[in-house]
N, C-alpha and C positions, 0 to 999 in steps of 0.2 A: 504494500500500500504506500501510497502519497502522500505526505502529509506535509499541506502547506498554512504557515502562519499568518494569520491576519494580524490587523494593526492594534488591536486588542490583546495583550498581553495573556493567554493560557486558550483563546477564543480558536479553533484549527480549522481548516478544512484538511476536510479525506478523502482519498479519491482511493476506492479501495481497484483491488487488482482484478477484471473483469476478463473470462475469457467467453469466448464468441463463437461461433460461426452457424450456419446453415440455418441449424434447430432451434438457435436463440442462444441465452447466453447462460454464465453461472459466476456467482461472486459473491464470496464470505462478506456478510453483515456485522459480525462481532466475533472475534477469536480473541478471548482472552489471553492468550501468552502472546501473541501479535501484537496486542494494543499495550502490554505490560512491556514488552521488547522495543517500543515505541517511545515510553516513558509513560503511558498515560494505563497506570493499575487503576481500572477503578471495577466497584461491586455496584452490578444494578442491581435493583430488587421492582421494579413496575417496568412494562411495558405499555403505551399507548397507541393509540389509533384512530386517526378523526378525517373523516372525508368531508370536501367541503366545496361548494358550485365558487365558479370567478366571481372573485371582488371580494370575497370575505375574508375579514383582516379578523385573526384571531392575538389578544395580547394587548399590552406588552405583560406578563405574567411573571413573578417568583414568589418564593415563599423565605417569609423570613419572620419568624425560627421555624429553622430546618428545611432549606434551600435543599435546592437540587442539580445536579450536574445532569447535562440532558444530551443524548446523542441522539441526531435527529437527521432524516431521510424522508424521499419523496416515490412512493412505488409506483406511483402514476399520477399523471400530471405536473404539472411546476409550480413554486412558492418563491417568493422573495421572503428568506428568513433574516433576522434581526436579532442582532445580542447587543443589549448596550448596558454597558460599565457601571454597578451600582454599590462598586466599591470605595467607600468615602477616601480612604489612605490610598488609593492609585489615583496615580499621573494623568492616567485615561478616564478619570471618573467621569460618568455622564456623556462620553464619547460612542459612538456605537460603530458596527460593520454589518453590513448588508451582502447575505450571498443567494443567490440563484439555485436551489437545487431541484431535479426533476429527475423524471423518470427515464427521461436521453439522458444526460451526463452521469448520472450514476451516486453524485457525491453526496458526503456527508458534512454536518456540521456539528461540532465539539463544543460547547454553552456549558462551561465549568460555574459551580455552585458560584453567587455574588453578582449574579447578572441577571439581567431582566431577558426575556424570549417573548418572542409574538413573530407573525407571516401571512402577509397576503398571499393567497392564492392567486394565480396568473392563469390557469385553465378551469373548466366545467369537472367535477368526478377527481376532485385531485386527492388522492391516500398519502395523511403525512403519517410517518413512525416515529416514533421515539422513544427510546427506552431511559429511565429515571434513574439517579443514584440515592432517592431518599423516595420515599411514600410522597403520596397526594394528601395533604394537611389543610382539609380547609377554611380551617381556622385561623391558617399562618399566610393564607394565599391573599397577594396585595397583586394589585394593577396600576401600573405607570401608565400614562397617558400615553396612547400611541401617535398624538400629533401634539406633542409638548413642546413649542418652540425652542422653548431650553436644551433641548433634545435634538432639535430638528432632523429627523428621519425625511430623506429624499424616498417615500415611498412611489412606487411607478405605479398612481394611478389612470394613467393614461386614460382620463376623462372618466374613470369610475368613479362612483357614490361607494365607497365600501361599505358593505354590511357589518356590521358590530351588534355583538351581545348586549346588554343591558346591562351590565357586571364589567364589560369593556368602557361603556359608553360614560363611565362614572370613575375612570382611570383617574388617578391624583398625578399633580404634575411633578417633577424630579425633585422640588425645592417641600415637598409635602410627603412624602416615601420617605418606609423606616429603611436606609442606606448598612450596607454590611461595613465593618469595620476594614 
């Protein structure tokens, strides 16, 4: 596998090793001693799965107490995924990185515990995954504003109205979020 750094500090993309031909294709999702050999040991314990029509902006989402490190994939369709920095004592606080994953490129995205996560969807029927390094707490589960100027995420809504949940739609903005140390 691939593994390239974005501008966020622990933040990866993964371009795991895909082999191909004729009948379609096959490529490892998660090998723990690969991702340990990598540097990145980590224990999930939840997997998720949420399919969702174009336009729908789910997030920005973490849990704090008892954040989650999140590795996350697209089985069909495409998302513009977002991790941005909600680590008070980093350099990058409040800074974020925007990747593209889908169901043609293959890759992944590494959103270590201290970050906010959210993704527009870019197609109709799109399956995102994600596997968790902590439970779903939803007592601990806060929403940053996904268009927090403070923030300001260049989302590509290219003329859409995003759809947003009600629980989204009531996101607090970065300067109102309990920030991880």
């Amino acid at each position: 596998m691939n593994i390239i750094e974005t501008t966020l500090s622990g933040v990866l993309i993964i371009e795991p090793r895909v082999f191909g031909d004729a009948r379609g294709f096959f490529m490892e999702t998660w090998n723990a001693e690969a991702f340990a050999n990598a540097g990145l040991n980590l224990n999930f314990v939840q997997d998720n799965h949420s399919r969702s029509q174009k336009g729908v902006l789910r997030g920005l989402h973490f849990q704090n107490p008892g954040p989650q490190g999140k590795l996350v994939r697209v089985a069909r369709g495409a998302v513009f995924d977002v991790a941005v920095d909600l680590r008070g004592s980093s350099p990058t606080f409040g800074q974020w990185v925007g990747v593209e994953l889908s169901a043609a490129n293959k890759r992944m995205l590494w959103v270590p515990e201290g970050f906010a996560h959210g993704f527009l969807t870019l197609e109709d029927d799109t399956d995102f995954l994600y596997k968790c390094t902590a439970p779903y707490a939803p007592q601990s589960e806060h929403t940053l504003a996904w268009g927090d100027p403070a923030v300001g995420i260049d989302w590509p809504l290219i003329g859409l109205d995003p759809l947003i949940s009600e629980k989204d739609a009531r996101g607090l903005s970065l300067a109102d979020v309990k920030v991880f140390a």
